[in-house]
N, C-alpha and C positions, 0 to 999 in steps of 0.2 A: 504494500500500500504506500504510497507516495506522500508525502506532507503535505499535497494541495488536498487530496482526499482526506487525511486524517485533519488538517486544522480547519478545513470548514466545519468540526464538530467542535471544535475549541474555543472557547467565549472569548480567549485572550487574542484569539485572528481576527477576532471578526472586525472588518474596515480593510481588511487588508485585500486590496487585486491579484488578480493572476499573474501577475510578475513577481509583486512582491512572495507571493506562495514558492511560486519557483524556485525563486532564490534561496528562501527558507529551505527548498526539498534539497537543491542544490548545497548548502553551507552543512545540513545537517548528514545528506552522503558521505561529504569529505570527512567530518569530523569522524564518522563510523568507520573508513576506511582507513585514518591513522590511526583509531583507537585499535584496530584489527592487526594494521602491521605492527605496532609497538606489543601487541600482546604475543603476536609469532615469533620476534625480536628480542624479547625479555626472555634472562635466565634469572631473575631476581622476581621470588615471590610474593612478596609485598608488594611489588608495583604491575605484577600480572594480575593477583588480588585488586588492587586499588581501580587497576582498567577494567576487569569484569566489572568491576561494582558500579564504574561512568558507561560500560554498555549497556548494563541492564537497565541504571537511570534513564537514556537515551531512548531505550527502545522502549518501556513503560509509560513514559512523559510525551514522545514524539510518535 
């Protein structure tokens, strides 16, 4: 599901255009895809721990 579909349910988008959604889909891919290399990247527990814990926020919130 894409962020223009998931934040038209969210009171906190609402005013916001089709671009601005995109961009939102667009900012929130990236961020998932560094959070994904940095966890394949990591041999340090704690901060493989700390990046599950900002995917799951991510994927829960967005």
């Amino acid at each position: 599901m894409t962020a223009t579909n998931q934040t038209e349910t969210r009171e906190e988008f609402d005013g916001f255009d089709a671009e601005e959604l995109a961009m939102l889909d667009a900012t929130l891919s990236k961020i998932k895809g560094h959070v994904d290399r940095n966890i394949e990247g990591s041999n340090d527990p704690q901060e493989i721990s700390r990046l599950l814990s900002m995917r799951y926020y991510i994927n829960q919130s967005y």
